[in-house]
DOPAFI-954199 format. One record per residue (C-alpha): residue number from 1; x, y, z. Coordinates in Angstrom, 2 decimals. Example, Ala and Ser with C-alpha at 12.3 -4.5 7.8 and 13.67 -1.06 7.14 Angstrom:
<1,<12.30,-4.50,7.80>>
<2,<13.67,-1.06,7.14>>
END
This chain:
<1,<45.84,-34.13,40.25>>
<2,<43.63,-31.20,40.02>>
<3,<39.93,-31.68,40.84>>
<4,<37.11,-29.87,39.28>>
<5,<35.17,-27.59,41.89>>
<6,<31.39,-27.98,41.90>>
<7,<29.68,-24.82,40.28>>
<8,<26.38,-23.97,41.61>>
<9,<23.62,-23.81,38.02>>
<10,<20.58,-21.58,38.34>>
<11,<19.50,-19.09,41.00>>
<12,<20.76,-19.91,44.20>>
<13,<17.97,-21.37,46.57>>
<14,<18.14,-21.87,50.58>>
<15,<17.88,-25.19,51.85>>
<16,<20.65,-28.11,52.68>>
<17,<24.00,-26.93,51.44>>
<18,<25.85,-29.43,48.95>>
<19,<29.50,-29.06,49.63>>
<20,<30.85,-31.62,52.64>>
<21,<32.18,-28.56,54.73>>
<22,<29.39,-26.89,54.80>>
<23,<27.30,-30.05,55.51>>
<24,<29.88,-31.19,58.11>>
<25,<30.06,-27.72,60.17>>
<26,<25.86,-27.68,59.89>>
<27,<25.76,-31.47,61.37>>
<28,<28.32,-30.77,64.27>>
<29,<26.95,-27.17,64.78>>
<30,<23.30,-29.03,65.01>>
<31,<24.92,-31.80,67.33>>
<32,<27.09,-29.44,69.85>>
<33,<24.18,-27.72,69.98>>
<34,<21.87,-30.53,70.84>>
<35,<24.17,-31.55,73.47>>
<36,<24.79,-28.43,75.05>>
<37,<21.15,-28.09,75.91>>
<38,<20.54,-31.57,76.76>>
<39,<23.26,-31.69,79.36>>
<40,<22.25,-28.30,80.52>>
<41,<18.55,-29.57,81.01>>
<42,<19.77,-32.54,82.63>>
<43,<21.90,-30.43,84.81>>
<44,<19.05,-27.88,85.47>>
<45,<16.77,-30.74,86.59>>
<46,<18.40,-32.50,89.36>>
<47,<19.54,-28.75,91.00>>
<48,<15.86,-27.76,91.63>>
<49,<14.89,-30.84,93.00>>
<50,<18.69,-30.41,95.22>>
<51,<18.03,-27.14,96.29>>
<52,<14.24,-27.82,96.88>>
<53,<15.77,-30.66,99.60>>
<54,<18.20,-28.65,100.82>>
<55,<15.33,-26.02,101.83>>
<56,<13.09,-28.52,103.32>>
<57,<15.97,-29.53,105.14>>
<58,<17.27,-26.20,106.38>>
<59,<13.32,-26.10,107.78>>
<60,<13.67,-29.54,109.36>>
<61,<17.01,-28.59,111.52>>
<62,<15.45,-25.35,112.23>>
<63,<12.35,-26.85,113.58>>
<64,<14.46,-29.47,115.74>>
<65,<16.40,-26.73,117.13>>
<66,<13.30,-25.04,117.97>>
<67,<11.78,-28.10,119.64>>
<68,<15.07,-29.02,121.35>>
<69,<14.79,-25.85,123.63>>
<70,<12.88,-26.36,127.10>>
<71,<11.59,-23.34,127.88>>
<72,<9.27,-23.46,124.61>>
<73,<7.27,-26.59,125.85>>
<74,<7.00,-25.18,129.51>>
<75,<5.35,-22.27,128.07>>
<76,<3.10,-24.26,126.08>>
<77,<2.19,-25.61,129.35>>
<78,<1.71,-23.13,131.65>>
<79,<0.32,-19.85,129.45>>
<80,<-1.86,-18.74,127.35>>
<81,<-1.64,-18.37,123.38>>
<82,<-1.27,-13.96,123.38>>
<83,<0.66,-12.31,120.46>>
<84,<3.04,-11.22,123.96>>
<85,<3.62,-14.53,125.02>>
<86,<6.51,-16.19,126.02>>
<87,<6.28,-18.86,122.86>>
<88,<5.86,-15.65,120.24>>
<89,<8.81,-14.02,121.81>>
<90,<11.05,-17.22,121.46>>
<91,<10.24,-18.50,118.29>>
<92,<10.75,-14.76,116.70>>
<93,<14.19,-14.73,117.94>>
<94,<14.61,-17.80,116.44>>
<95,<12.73,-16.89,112.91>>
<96,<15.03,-13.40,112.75>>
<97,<18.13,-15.10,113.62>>
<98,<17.48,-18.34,110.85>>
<99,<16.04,-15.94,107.92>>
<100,<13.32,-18.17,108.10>>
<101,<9.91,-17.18,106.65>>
<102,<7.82,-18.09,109.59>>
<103,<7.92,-20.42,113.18>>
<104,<5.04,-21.96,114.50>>
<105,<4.41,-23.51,117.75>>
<106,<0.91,-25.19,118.12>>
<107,<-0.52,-27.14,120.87>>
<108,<-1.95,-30.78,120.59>>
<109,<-5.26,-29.13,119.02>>
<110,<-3.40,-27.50,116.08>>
<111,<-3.93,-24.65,117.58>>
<112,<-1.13,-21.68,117.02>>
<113,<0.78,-20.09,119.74>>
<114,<3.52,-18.09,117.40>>
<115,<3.37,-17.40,113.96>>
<116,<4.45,-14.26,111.86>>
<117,<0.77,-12.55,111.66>>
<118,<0.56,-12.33,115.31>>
<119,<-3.16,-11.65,114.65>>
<120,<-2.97,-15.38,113.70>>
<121,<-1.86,-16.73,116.74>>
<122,<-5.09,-18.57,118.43>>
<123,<-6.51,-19.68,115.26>>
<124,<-5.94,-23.40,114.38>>
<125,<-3.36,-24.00,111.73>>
<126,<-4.47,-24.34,108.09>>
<127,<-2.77,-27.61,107.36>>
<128,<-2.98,-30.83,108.78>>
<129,<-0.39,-31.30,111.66>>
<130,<-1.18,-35.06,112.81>>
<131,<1.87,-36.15,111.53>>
<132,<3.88,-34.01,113.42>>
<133,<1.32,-34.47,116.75>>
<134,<1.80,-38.39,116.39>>
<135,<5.91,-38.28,116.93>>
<136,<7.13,-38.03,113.30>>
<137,<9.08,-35.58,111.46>>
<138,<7.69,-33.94,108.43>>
<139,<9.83,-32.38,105.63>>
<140,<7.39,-30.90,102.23>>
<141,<6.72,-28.30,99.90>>
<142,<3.06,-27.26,100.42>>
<143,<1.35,-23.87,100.47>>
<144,<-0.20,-22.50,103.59>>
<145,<-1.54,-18.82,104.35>>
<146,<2.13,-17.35,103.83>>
<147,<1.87,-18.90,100.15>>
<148,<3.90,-21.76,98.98>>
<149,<6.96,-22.77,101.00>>
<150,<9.37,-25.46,101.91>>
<151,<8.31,-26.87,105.62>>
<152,<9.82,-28.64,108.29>>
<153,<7.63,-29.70,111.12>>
<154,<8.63,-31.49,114.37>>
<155,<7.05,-33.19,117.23>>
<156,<7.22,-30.56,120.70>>
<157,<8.34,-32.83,123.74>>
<158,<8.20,-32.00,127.45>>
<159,<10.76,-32.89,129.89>>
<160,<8.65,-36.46,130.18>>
<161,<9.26,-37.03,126.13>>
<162,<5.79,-36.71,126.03>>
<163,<4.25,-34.86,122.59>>
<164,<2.69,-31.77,123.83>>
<165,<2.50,-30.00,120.84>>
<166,<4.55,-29.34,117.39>>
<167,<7.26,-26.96,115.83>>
<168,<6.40,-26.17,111.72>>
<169,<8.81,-24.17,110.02>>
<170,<8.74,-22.37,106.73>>
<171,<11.03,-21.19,103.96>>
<172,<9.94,-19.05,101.10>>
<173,<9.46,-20.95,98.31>>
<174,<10.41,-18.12,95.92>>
<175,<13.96,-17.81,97.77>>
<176,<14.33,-21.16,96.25>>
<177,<13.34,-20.40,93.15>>
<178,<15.45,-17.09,93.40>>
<179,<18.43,-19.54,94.15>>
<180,<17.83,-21.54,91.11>>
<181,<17.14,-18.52,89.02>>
<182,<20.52,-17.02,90.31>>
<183,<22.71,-20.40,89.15>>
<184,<21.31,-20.09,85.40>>
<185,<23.02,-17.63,84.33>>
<186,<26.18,-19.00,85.07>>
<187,<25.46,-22.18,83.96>>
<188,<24.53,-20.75,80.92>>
<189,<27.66,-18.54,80.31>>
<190,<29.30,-21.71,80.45>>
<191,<27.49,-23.42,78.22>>
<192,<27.70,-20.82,75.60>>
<193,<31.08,-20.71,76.35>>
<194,<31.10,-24.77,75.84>>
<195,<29.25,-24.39,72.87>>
<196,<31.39,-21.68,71.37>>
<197,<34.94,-23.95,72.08>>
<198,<32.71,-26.61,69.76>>
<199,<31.89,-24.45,67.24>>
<200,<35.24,-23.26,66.71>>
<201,<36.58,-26.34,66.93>>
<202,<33.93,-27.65,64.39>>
<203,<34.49,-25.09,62.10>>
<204,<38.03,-25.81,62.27>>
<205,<37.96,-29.76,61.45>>
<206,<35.34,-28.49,58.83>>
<207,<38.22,-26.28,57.25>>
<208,<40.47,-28.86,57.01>>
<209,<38.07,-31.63,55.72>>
<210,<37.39,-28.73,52.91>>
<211,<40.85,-28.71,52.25>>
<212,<41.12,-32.32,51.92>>
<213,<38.29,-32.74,49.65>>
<214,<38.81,-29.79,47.70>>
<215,<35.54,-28.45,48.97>>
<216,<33.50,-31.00,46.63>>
<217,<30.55,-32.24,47.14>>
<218,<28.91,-35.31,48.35>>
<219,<27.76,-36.58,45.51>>
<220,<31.09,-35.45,43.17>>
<221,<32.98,-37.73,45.44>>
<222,<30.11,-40.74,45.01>>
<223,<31.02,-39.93,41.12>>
<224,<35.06,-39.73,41.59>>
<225,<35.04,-42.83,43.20>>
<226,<33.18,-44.52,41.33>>
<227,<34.88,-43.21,38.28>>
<228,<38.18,-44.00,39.78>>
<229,<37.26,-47.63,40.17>>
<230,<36.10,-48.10,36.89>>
<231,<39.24,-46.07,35.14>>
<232,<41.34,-48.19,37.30>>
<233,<40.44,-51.18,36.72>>
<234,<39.79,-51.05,32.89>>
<235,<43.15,-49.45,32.01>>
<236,<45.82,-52.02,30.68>>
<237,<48.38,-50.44,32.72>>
<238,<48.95,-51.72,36.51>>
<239,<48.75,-49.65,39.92>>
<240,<49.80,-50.21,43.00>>
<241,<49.28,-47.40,45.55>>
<242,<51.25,-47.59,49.16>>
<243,<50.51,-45.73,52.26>>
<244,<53.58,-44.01,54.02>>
<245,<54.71,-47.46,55.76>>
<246,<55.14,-49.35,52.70>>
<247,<51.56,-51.17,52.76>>
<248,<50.10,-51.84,49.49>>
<249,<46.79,-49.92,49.99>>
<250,<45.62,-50.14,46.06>>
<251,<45.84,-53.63,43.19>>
<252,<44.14,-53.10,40.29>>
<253,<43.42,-55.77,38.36>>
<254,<45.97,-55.17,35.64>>
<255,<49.02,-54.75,38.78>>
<256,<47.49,-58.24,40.25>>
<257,<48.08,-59.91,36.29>>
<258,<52.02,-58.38,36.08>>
<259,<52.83,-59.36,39.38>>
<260,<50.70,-62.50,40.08>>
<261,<49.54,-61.38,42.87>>
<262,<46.18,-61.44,44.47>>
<263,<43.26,-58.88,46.19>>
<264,<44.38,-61.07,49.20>>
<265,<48.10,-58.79,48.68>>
<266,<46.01,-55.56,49.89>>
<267,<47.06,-54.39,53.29>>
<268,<50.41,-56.09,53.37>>
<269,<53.71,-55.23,52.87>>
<270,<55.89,-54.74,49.99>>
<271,<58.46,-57.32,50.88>>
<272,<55.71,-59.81,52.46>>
<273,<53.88,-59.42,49.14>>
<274,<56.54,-59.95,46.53>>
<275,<59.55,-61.05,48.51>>
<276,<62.79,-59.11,48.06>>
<277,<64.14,-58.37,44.46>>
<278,<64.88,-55.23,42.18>>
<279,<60.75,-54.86,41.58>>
<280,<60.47,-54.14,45.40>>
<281,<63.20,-52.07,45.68>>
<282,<61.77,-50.20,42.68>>
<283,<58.28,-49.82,43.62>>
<284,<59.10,-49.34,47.50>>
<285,<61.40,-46.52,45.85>>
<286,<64.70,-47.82,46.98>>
<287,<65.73,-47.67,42.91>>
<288,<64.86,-44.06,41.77>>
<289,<64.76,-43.13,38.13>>
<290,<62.00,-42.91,35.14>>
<291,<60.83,-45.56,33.16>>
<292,<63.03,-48.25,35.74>>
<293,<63.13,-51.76,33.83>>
<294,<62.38,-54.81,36.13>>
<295,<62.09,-58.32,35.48>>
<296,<58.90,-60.15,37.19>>
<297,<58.64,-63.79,36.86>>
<298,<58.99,-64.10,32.83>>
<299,<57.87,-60.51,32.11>>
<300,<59.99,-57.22,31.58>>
<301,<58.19,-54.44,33.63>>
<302,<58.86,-50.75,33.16>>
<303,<57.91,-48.89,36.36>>
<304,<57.46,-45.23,37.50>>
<305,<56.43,-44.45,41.02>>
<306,<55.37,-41.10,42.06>>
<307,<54.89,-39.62,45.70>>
<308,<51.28,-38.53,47.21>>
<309,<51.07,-35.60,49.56>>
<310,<50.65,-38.32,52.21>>
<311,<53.51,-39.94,52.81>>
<312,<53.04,-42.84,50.14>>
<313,<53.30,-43.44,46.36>>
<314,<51.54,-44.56,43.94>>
<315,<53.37,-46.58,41.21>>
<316,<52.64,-47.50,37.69>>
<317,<53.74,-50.42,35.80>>
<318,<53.69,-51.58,32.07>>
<319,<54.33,-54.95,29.99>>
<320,<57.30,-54.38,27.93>>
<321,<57.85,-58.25,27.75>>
<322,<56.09,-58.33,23.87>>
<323,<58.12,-54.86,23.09>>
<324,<61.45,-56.48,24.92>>
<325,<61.08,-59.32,22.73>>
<326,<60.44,-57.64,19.26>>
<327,<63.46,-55.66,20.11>>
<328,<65.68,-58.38,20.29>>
<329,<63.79,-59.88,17.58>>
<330,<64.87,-56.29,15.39>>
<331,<68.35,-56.75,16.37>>
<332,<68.66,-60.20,15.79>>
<333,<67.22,-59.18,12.41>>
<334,<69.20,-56.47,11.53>>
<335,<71.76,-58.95,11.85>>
<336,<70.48,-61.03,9.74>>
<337,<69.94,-59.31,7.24>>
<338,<73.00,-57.40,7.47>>
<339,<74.31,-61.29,6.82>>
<340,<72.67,-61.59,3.92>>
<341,<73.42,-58.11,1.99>>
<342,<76.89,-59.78,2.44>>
<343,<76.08,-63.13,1.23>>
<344,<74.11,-61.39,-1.85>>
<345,<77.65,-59.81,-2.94>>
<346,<78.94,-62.90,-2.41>>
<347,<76.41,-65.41,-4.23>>
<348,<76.62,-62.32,-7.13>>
<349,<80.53,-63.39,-6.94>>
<350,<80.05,-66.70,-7.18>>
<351,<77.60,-66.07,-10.26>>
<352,<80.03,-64.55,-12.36>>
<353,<82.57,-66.93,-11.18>>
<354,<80.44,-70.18,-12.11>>
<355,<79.43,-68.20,-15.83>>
<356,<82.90,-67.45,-16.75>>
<357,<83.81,-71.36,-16.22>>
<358,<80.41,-71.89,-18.24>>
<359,<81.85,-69.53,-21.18>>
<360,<85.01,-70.93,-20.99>>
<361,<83.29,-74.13,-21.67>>
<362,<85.49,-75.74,-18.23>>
<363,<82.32,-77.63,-17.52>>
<364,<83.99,-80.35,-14.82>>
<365,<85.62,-77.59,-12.63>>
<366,<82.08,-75.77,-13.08>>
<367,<80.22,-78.89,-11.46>>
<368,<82.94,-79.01,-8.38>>
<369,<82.72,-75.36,-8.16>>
<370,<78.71,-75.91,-7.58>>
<371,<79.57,-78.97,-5.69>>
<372,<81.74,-77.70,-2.87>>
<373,<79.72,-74.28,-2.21>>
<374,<76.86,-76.55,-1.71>>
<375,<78.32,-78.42,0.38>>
<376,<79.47,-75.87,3.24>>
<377,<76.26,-74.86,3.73>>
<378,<75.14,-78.19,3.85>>
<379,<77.42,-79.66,6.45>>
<380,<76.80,-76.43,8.38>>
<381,<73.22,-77.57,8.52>>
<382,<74.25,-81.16,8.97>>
<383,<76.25,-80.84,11.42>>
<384,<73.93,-78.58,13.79>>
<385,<70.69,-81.05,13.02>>
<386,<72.37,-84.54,14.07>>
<387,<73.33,-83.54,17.35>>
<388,<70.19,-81.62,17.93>>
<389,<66.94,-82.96,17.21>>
<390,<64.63,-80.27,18.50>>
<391,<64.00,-78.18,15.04>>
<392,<62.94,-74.70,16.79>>
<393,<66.82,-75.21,18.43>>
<394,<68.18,-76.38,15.26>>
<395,<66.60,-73.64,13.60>>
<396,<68.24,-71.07,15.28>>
<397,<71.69,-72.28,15.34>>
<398,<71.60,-72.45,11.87>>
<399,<70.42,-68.86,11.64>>
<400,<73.55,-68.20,14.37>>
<401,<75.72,-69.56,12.29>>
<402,<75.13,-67.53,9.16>>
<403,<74.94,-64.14,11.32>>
<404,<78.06,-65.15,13.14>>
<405,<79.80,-66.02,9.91>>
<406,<79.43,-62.80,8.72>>
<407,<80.54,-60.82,11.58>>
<408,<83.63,-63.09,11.30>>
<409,<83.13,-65.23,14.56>>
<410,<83.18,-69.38,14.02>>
<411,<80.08,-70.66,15.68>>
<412,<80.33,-74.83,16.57>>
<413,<79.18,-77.13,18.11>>
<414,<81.05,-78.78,21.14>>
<415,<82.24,-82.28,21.43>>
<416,<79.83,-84.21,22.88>>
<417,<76.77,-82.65,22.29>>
<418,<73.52,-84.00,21.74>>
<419,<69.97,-83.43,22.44>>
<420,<67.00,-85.38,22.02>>
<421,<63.38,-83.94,20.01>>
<422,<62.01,-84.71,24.17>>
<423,<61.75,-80.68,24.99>>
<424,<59.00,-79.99,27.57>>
<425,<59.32,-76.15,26.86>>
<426,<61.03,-75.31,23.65>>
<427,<60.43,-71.80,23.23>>
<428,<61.60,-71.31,26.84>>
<429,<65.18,-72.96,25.33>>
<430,<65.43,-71.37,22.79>>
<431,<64.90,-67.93,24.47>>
<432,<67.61,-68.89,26.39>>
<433,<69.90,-70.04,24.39>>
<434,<69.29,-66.99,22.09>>
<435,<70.31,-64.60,24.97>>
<436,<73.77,-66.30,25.45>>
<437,<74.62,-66.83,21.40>>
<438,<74.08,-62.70,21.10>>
<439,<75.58,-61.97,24.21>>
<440,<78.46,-64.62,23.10>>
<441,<78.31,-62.75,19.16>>
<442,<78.58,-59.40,20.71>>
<443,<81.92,-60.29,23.17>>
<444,<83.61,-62.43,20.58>>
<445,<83.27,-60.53,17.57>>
<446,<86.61,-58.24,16.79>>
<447,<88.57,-60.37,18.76>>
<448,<91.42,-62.28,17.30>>
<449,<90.35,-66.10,16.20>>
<450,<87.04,-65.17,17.10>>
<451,<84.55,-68.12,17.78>>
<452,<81.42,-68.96,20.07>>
<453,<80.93,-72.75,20.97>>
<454,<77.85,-74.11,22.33>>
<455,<77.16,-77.28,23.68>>
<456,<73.55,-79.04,24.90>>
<457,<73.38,-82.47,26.27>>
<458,<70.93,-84.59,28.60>>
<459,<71.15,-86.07,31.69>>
<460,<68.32,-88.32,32.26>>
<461,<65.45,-85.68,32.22>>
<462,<68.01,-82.73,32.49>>
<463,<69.11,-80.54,30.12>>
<464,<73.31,-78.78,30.12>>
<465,<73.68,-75.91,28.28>>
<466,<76.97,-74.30,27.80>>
<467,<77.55,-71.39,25.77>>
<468,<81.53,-70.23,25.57>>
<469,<83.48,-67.54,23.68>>
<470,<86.39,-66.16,22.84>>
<471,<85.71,-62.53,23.98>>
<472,<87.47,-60.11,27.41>>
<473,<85.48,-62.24,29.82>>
<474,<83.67,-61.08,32.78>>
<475,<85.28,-59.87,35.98>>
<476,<84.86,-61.87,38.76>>
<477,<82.91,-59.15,40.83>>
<478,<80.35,-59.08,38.03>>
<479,<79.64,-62.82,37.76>>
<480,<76.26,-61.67,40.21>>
<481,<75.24,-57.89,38.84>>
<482,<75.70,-59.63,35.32>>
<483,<72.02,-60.87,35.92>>
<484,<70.38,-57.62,37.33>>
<485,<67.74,-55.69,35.32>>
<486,<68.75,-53.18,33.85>>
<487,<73.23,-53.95,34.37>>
<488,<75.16,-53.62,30.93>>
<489,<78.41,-52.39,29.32>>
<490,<77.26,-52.43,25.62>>
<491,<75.87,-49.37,23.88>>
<492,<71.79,-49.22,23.69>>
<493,<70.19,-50.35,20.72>>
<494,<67.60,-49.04,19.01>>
<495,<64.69,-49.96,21.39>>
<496,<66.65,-48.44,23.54>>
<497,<66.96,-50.93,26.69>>
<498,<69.95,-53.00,27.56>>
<499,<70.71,-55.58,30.58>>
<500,<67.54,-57.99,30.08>>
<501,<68.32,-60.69,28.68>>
<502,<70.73,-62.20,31.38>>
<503,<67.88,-61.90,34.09>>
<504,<65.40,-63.39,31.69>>
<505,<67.93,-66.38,31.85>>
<506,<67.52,-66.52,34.62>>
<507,<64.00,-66.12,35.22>>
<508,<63.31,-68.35,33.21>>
<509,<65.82,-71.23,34.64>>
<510,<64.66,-70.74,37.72>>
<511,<61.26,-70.91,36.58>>
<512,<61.85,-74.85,35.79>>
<513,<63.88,-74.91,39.06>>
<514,<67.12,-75.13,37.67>>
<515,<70.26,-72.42,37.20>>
<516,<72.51,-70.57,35.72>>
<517,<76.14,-69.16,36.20>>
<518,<79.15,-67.51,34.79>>
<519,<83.13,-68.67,34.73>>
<520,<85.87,-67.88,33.10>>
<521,<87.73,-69.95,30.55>>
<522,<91.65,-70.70,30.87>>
<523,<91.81,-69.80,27.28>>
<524,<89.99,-66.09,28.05>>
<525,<86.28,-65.63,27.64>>
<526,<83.20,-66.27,29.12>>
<527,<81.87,-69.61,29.59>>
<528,<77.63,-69.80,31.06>>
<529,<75.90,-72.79,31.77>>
<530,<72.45,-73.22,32.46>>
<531,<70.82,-76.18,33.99>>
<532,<67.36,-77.08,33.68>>
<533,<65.88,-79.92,35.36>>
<534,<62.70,-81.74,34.09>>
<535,<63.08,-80.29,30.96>>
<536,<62.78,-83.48,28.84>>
<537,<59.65,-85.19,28.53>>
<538,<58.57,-89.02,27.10>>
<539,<59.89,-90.61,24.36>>
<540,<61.72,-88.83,21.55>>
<541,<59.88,-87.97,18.38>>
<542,<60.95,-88.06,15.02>>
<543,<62.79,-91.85,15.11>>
<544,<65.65,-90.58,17.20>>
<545,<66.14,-93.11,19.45>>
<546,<65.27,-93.14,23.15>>
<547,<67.52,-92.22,26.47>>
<548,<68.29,-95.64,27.20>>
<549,<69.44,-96.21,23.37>>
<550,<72.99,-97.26,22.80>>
<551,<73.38,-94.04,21.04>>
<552,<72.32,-92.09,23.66>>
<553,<75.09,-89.34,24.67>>
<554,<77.76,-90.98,27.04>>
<555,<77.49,-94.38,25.63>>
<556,<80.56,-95.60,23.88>>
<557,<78.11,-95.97,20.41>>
<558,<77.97,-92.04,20.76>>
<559,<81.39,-91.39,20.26>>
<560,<81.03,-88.33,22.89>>
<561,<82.15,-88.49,26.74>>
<562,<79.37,-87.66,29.26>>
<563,<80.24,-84.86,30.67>>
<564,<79.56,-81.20,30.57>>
<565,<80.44,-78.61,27.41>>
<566,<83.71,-78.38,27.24>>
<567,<86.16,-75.45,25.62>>
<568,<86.83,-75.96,22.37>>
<569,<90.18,-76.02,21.26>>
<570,<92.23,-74.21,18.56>>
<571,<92.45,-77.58,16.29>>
<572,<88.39,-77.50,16.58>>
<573,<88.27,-74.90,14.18>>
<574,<86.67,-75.21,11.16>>
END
């Protein structure tokens, strides 16, 4: 499905850019950013403060070394402070050799006996050393008359460990700050090396999220979706969408009505869903093929699943069960009324017939004439509505009867059969039983002494159905695919769908908990019988006495065995 690219209306202005990639790259560009400077800041931080320690240190250790050496504090004892002095001389060996900016020795009065100025040395020092004088080490940034440097001072002990004097040593602040200086510009290059991997790496994700939302904006997608949930769940057709591992990702509300399912079915699978059957295999796309015809609880489904870009489908599915129906319904009634275009010519026949005997004044054989065409229709009727009592059933074996007539197949009753006016679910029957007489008309016609019989009888609250004919039978590797969706040999008619009525059968016997099978008859033909438990309710209706009546089928005042429809045979016939 195509979607409709945003077009920008009006002059174009600056400001925050519509389209998600463009508001995606600006967001991570912003963040990347962000961070690179943060953790550059926070990186920058804690190395001045490092290398500011690591010069007050380098003055401490010189300073100790300084004060370690004995000669130092026995010439602070036994000369004079002189810019030629033995102290000088030592501690500018020692200042050369360390790179440090100065050394200075001073005497319990603060007063210097080296320093760098040598004009200096004599004067008392400019910061307070009574740290240092009272035993204790020293390590600080301060600023003296050399400027601001990182110190080190010491206590000066004599060969007694007595403090005779102290040891201060200075490095340059600015070769600190030259050191720190120095490492930013390689920490930079690799943050703008960090921060260009990011931005490439942003602008690539924000390529392929343009590609995925067909570089639409924010607010088109708000719209699509919410579009898409209202077109989906208004349309009278059901979808079910799947991700790539068979996980129903998508119910609307019509696909949760055809399949009786509920929301609760989002997020699981196919076969945990629905359970197995031909509608899994057809939606999970196991069955390929257009317009596939599947059978849901008492419906007639016609599917078509389609593949997404992604891995998974997205299926559609519509209620043919109304359409199914009204196509058997037009057969059925082609057939009838292909029965009576023949019974017109006929009753014309009979017309003539019956006015000739009137003109030839032979009124007697006139009145018998009248008498015995009357009286096969009659006893068809007759015979169908004392053995069964339910008048949508009766009904349509009547009707059955006539059509079968006319195609030349017999259609009777069996021995034995006999069903009370009790039915729980008499459309249900007669669905049924309408499946198996057409099925039964279309095997048996054309075949020699063709003829269909059909039994019903009941079994406490139980009802036998038996439907037999005379037609080639059914293999016995077909007595199973017989009942899949969609299986037939016949031609299709003009709804153009074949192999549903079987399933619906069963569907719909299984539906009451009962069953229904397929054999083969000795004499040739097919002989199904369905069982349907609970399907008889109180007390029969209509006078016809009740199941524990003597006339009741099975009891001797019945005049009919109790057991199941049996063949009938050839001295049956009518």
């Amino acid at each position: 499905m195509s979607v409709p690219r945003t077009t920008p209306r009006g002059p174009r202005r600056f400001g925050w850019p519509r389209r998600v990639f463009s508001q995606v790259l600006l967001m991570q560009l912003a963040i990347i950013t962000g961070v690179t400077v943060l953790v550059t800041g926070l990186f920058l931080a804690p190395l001045s403060a490092q290398l500011d320690d690591q010069a007050m240190r380098r003055a401490l250790a010189i300073a100790q070394s300084t004060a370690a050496q004995p000669q130092i504090s026995a010439s602070l004892l036994t000369t004079e402070p002189r810019p030629d002095g033995a102290v000088q001389a030592a501690t500018e060996r020692i200042r050369r050799a360390t790179g440090a900016e100065y050394v200075v020795v001073m005497d319990r009065q603060g007063v210097r006996w080296s320093h760098t100025d040598s004009s200096r040395i004599g004067d008392v020092v400019s910061t307070d050393p009574s740290a240092a004088l009272a035993g204790r080490s020293v390590m600080e940034i301060d600023s003296g008359t050399l400027g601001r440097s990182a110190r080190g001072k010491v206590p000066l002990l004599d060969g007694s460990d007595r403090v005779v004097g102290a040891v201060s040593v200075g490095i340059a602040y600015d070769s600190v700050r030259a050191r720190l200086l120095a490492a930013i510009p390689g920490l930079l290059a690799y943050a703008g090396g960090a921060l260009a991997v990011g931005a490439l790496a942003a602008y690539l994700i924000s390529r392929r999220l343009q590609r995925q939302t067909h570089d639409l904006a924010f607010s088109d997608i708000s719209a699509l979706l919410t579009e898409r949930e209202a077109m989906l769940h208004s349309i009278r057709e059901g979808v079910v969408a799947l991700d790539r591992t068979g996980r129903i990702r998508l119910l609307n509300d019509e696909a949760q009505r055809l399949l009786g399912l509920g929301p609760e079915a989002s997020g699981k699978r196919l076969d945990e869903a629905l359970g197995e059957g031909r509608t899994t295999d057809v939606l999970a796309g196991r069955v390929v093929g257009d317009d596939l015809v599947t059978v849901r609880g008492n419906r007639v489904l016609l599917a078509n699943r389609m593949p997404t870009d992604d891995g998974g489908a997205v299926a559609t599915l519509r209620d043919r069960t109304e359409l199914e129906y009204l196509g058997r319904e037009l057969d059925s009634t082609h057939g009838l009324i292909d029965a009576l275009r023949a019974q017109d010519h006929e009753h014309a026949n009979r017309l003539h017939t019956l006015l000739g005997l009137l003109e030839l004044e032979m009124h007697e054989e006139a009145v018998e004439f009248v008498t015995e065409v009357v009286g096969v229709h009659r006893a068809t009727a007759e015979q169908v509505t004392e053995k069964v009592h339910d008048p949508l059933l009766a009904s349509l074996l009547v009707g059955k009867a006539t059509v079968a007539a006319e195609r030349g197949v017999a259609l009777r009753m069996a021995p034995g059969t006999l069903l009370p006016d009790r039915l729980v679910d008499p459309r249900g029957l007669v669905t049924v039983l309408g499946n198996l007489v057409d099925n039964a008309l279309d095997a048996a016609a054309g075949t020699p002494d063709a003829r269909i019989e059909v039994g019903l009888r009941a079994d406490g609250r139980t009802v036998v159905l038996g439907v037999r004919d005379s037609g080639p039978g059914v293999p016995a590797g077909d007595h199973e695919s017989i009942f899949t969706e969609g299986w037939s040999t016949k031609e299709l008619p003009a709804h153009g769908k074949r192999g549903l009525g079987l399933p619906l059968v069963r569907r719909l016997a299984e539906r009451q908990g009962g069953s229904v099978s397929v054999s083969s008859s000795p004499e040739g033909g097919a002989v199904f019988t369905v069982v349907l438990p609970e399907a008889l309710g109180g007390t029969e209706r209509l006078g016809v006495p009740a199941p524990g009546s003597p006339e009741r089928l099975g009891s001797p005042a019945a005049g009919g065995p109790s057991a199941p429809v049996r063949p009938a045979t050839s001295g049956d016939a009518p």
